[in-house]
C-alpha positions in Angstrom: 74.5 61.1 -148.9 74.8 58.0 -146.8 73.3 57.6 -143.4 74.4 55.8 -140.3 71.2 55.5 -138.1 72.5 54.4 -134.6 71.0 52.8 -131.7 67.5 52.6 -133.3 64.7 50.4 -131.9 64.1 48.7 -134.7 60.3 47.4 -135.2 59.9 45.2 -138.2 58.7 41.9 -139.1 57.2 41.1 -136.0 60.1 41.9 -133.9 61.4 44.8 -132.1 64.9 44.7 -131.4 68.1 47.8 -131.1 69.9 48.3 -134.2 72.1 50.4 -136.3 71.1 50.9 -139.9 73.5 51.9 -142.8 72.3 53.3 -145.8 73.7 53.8 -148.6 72.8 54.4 -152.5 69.3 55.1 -151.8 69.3 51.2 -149.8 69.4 49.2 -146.7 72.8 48.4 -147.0 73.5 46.7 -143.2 71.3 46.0 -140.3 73.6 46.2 -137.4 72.2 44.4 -134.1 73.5 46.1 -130.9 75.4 43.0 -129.6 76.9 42.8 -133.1 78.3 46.2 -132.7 81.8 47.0 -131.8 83.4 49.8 -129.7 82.8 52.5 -133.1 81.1 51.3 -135.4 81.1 48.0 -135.7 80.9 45.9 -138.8 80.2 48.7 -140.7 83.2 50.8 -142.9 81.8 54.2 -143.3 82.5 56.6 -146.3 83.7 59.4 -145.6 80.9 61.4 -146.5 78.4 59.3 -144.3 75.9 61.3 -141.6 75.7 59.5 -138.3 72.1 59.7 -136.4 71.5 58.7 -132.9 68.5 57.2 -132.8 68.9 56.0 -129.5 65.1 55.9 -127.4 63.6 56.1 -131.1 61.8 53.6 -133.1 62.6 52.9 -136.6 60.0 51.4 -138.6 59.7 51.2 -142.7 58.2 53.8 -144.7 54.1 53.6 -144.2 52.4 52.9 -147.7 48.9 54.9 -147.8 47.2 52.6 -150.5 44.8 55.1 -150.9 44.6 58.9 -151.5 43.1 61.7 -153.6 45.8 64.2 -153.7 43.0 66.5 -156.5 45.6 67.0 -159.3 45.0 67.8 -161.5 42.2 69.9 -162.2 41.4 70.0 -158.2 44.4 72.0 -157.1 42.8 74.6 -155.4 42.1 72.1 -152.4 45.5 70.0 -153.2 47.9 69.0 -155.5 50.9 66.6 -155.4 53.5 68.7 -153.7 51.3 69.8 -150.8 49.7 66.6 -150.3 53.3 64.4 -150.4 54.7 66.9 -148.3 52.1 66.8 -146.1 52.7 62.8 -146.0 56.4 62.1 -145.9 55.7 64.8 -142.1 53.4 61.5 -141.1 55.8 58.9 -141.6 54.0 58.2 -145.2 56.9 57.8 -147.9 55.1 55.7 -151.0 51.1 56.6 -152.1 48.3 55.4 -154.6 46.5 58.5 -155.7 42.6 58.1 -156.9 41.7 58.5 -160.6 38.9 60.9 -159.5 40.1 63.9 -160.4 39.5 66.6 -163.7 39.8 65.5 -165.7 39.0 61.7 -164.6 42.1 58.7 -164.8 40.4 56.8 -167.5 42.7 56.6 -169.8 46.4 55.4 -170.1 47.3 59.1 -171.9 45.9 60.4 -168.7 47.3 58.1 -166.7 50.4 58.6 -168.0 50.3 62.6 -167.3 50.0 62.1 -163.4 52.7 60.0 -163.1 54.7 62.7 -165.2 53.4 65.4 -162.6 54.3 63.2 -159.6 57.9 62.5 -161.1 58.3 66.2 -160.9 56.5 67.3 -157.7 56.2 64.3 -155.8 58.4 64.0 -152.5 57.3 60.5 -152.0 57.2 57.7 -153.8 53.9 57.0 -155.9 51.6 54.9 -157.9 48.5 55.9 -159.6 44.5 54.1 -160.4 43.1 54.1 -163.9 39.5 54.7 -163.1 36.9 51.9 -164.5 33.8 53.5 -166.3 31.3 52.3 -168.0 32.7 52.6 -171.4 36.6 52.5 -171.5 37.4 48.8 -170.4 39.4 49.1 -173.7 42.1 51.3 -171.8 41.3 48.8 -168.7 42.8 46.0 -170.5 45.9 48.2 -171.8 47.0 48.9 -168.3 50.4 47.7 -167.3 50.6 45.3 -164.0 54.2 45.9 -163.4 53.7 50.0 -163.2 50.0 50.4 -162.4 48.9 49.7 -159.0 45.6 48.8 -159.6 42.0 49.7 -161.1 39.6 51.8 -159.1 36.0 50.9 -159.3 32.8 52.8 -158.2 30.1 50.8 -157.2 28.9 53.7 -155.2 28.5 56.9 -156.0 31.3 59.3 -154.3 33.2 62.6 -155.0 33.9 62.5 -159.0 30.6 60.6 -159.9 32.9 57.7 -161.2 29.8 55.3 -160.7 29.8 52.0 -162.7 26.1 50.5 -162.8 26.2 48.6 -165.8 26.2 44.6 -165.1 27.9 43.5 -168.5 30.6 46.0 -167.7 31.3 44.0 -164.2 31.5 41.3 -165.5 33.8 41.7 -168.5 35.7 44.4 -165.5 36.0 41.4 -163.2 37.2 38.6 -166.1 39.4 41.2 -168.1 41.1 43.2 -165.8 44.9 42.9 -165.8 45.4 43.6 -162.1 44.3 44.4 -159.0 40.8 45.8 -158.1 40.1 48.2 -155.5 36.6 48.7 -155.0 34.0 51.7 -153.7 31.1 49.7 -152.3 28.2 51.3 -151.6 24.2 50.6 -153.3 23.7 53.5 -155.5 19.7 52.4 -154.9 19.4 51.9 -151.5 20.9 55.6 -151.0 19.3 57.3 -153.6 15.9 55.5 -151.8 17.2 56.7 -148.0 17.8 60.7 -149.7 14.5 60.5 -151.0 13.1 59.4 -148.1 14.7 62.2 -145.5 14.5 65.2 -147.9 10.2 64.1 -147.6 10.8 63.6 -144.3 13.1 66.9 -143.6 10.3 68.6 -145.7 7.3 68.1 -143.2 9.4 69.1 -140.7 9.7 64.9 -139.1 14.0 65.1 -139.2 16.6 67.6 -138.6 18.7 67.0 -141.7 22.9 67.6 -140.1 26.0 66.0 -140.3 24.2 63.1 -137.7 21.2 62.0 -140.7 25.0 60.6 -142.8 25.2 57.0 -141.4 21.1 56.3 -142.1 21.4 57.5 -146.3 24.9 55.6 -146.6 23.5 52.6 -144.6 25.4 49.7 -143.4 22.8 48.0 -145.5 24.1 50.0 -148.3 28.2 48.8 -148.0 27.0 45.5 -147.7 25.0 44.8 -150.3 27.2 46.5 -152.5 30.5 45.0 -150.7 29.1 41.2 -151.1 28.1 42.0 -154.9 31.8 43.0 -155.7 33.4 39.4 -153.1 30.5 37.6 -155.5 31.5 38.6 -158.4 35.5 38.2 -157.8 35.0 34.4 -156.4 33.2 33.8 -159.7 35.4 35.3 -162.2 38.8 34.3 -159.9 39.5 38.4 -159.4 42.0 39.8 -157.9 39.8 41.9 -155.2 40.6 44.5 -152.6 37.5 46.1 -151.1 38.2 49.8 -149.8 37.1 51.0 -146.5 35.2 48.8 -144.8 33.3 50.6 -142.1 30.6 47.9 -141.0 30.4 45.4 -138.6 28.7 42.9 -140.8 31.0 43.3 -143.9 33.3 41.9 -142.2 31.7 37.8 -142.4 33.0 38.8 -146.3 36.6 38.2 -145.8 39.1 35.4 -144.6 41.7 35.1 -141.9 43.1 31.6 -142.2 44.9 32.5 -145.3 48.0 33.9 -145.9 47.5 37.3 -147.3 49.8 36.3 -149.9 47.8 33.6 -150.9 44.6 36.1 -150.5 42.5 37.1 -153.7 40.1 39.0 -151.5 41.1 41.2 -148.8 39.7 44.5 -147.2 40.9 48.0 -146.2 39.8 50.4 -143.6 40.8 53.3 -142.4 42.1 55.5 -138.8 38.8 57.2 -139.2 36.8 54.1 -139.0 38.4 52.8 -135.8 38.5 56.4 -134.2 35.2 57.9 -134.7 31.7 56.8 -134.3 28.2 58.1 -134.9 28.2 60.0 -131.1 31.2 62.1 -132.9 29.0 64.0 -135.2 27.4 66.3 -132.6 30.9 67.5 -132.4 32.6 67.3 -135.4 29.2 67.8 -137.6 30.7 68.4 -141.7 34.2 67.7 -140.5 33.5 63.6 -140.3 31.3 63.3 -143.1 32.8 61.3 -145.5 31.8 58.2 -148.0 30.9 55.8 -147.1 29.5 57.1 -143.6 31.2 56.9 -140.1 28.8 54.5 -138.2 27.6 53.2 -134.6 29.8 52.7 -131.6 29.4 48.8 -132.2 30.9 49.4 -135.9 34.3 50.8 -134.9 34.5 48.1 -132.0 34.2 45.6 -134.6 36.4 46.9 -137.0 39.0 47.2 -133.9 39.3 43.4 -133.4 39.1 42.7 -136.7 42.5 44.8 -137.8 43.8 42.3 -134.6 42.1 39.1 -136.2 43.3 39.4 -140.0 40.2 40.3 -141.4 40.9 44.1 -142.2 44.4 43.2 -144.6 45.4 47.2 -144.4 45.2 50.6 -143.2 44.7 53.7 -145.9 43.7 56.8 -145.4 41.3 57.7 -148.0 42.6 61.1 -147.6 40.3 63.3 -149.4 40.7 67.0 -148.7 38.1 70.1 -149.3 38.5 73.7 -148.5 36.8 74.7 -145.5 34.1 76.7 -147.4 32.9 73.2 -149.3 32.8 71.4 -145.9 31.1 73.9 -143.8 28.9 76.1 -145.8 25.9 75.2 -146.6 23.6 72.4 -145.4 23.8 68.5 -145.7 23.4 68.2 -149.0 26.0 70.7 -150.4 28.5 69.6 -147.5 31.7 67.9 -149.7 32.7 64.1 -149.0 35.6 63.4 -147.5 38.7 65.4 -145.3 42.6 65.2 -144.7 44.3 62.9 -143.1 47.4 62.1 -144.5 49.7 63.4 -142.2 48.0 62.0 -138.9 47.5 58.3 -139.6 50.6 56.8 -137.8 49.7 59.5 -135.0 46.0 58.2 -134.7 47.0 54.3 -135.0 49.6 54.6 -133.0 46.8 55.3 -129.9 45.1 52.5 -130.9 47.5 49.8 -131.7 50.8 48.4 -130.9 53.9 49.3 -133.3 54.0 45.8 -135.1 51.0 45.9 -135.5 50.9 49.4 -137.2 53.9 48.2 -139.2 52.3 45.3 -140.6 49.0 47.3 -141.2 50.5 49.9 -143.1 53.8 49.2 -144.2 54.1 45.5 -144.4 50.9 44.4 -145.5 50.4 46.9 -148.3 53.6 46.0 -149.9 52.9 42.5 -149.6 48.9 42.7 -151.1 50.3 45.0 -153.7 53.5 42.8 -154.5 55.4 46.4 -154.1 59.0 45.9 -155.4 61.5 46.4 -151.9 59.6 48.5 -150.3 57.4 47.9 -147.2 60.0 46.0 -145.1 63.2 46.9 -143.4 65.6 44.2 -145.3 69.2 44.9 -146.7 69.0 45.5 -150.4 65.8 47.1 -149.6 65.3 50.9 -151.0 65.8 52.9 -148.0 61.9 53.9 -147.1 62.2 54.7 -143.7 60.7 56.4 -140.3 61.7 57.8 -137.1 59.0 58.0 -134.4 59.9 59.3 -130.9 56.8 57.4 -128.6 57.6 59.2 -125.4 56.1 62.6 -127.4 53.1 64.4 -126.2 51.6 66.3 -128.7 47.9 68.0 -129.5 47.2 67.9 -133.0 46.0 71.0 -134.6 44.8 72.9 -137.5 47.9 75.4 -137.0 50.0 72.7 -137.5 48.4 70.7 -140.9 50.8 70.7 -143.7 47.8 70.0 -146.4 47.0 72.9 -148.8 43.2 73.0 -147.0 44.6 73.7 -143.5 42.4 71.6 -141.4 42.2 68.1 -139.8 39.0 66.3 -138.1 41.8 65.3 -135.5 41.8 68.7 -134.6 42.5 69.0 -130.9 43.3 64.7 -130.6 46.0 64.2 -128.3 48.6 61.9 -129.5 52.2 60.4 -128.3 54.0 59.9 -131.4 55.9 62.0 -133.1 58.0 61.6 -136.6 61.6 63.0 -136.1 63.0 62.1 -139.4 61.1 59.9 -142.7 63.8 58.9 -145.9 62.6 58.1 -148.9 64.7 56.2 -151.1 67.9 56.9 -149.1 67.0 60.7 -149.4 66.3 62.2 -145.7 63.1 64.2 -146.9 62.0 65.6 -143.2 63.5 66.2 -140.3 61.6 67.7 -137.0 59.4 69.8 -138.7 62.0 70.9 -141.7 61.7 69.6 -145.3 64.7 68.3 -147.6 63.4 69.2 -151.2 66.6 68.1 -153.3 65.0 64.5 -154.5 62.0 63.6 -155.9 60.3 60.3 -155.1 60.1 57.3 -157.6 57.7 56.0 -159.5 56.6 52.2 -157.5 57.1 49.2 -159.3 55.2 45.8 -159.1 56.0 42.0 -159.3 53.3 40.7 -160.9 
């Protein structure tokens, strides 16, 4: 099918201007401007078979690229799996993904590997790339890994969901001199929060703390992510690594990274996350369980920080870390049983979109990944591009709901967050996937591909 998107507002490489797209075979094939159009349409010879949208009050922005998920297959799929969790994205604008390595069994090595992309290639409605997980012992299979079809190697200098933790210093080093492409770090001190549990469970047991969702941001410390954080920038200026540090939810992490660089010319650049620059510490009287996630959401001053800093070029990208868990793992039990981690897929243009302006979000989350991950034509809206494309109507208001989550666990932490945008219609690879709340399931997404 080929697509004639009219009348768009077109938001892309720091501009925002009305055009027509035409896509065709899966690509951009023409960018009309509207003073280049004629009285039909314009400079454009349709096929006959072509399907005209007016797009007119709508923006059109590329496909977002979520750098970082944990869509739990396989071996997890009673919380997620691939199909839920991609359809769940392409409804949020989200049409390429990385998916974590800590799953069951764990990504470590290139057999396994292999096996999820063979899963995604079957369930997957967006495109998708895949970790190999670093371990103590199988830098063997680290050094096997292909650049041009991996996106990159997750590393655990923390503790999280998975127990993926890598501790050993010989390992680093050969990790950080050996490894064929990009790292993506964890960073948390595994001692400093094994010392802060120890500490509030004897504390908690004469009775001196209330152990809840609130005691999560003084076990994973900001003391924690940094010590951990400038450990991993350390070790990458010394070994010339290619570094991307995950997550960053700290004020002071941020005196790690660089904003009078390029990001192309960047070795070390940082992620955070909606959840980061939306919550803070005040949040868990009301959310409790439901914004407990690794490392911790922390103080008012934190997420203020973190908000100029996604302005400033100091924050490189936006993913999700979407990490879902069944309701019963989140909110039975007490502290210590409470799972890491909750959706978020779906809602991460929604969220940003309050927050930030669309070129901004755009070069965030679509541009920026693409660029930091040297994504093959994706991530911008060129001609000769693949077709990875979003509709978002701004002038929506909208609550967002559990009723409405489209992730196998059925529930958000953005429950009850009103937002303005709305996606009418994502593409993914030419393929119109969704369309106002109705899923195209013909195509599969493709596997992503890397210059490097």
């Amino acid at each position: 099918m080929n697509y004639y998107i009219k009348n768009a507002t077109l938001v892309n490489e720091g501009q925002t201007f009305v055009a027509s797209v035409f896509v065709s075979d899966g690509k951009i094939a023409k960018i009309v401007r509207m003073e280049e159009e004629g009285p039909s349409t314009g400079l454009v010879t349709f096929p006959t078979s072509t399907q005209v949208i007016d797009a007119t009050g709508k923006y059109l922005i590329p496909g977002i690229i979520d750098e970082h998920v944990h869509f739990r297959e396989p071996g997890l799929t009673h919380k997620a799996d691939i199909y839920t969790e991609s359809r769940a994205a392409v409804a949020g604008g989200v049409t390429s993904f990385m998916d974590m390595p800590n799953t069951n069994p764990q990504t470590t090595t290139q057999e396994l590997l292999q096996q999820k992309f063979d899963l995604a290639a079957e369930k997957s409605l967006a495109n998708y790339s895949f970790y190999l997980g670093a371990t103590n012992d199988n830098l063997a299979e680290v050094v096997k890994t292909d650049p041009k079809t991996v996106c990159g190697i997750k590393l655990f200098l923390g503790s999280s969901t998975g127990n993926m933790l890598v501790d050993k210093n010989e390992v680093l080093v050969h990790l950080f001199k050996e490894s064929p492409c990009l790292i993506a770090a964890h960073c948390e001190d595994e001692q400093t929060i094994h010392e802060n549990t120890v500490c509030c469970k004897d504390l908690a047991a004469k009775g001196e703390v209330v152990v809840d969702a609130s005691i999560h941001p003084f076990i994973r410390t900001a003391e924690a992510c940094y010590k951990s954080s400038f450990k991993a920038v350390d070790m990458a200026e010394k070994f010339g690594a290619r570094l991307h540090v995950l997550h960053i939810s700290t004020q002071r992490e941020l005196s790690l990274f660089r904003n009078d660089i390029p990001l192309k010319d960047k070795k070390i650049t940082a992620e955070t996350c909606p959840h980061y620059l939306w919550f803070d510490n005040h949040d868990y009287e009301a959310k409790s369980f439901a914004i407990k996630c690794n490392p911790a959401i922390k103080s008012h001053r934190d997420k203020d920080a973190l908000r100029y800093a996604i302005r400033d070029g100091l924050i490189d990208t936006i993913g999700t870390d979407h990490a879902p868990h069944l309701k019963e793992e989140k909110f039975t039990g007490d502290y210590f049983t409470s799972k890491s981690g909750f959706p978020s897929v779906q809602h991460s243009l929604e969220i940003m979109a309050e927050l930030v302006d669309m070129p901004l979000l755009v070069q965030l989350m679509c541009h920026n990944p693409a660029v930091l991950y040297q994504i093959d034509r994706r991530g911008f809206i060129r001609e000769g591009y693949y077709a990875d494309l979003v509709l978002v109507d701004l002038d929506a208001s909208q609550m967002i709901s559990d009723k409405g989550e489209r992730c196998k666990c059925g529930w958000t932490p953005y429950d009850g967050v009103q937002t303005h945008a709305y996606v009418t219609h994502t593409f993914v690879n030419g393929n119109l996937v969704y369309e106002n709340g109705e899923f195209y399931e013909g195509q599969r997404g493709d596997c992503l591909r890397f210059n490097r």
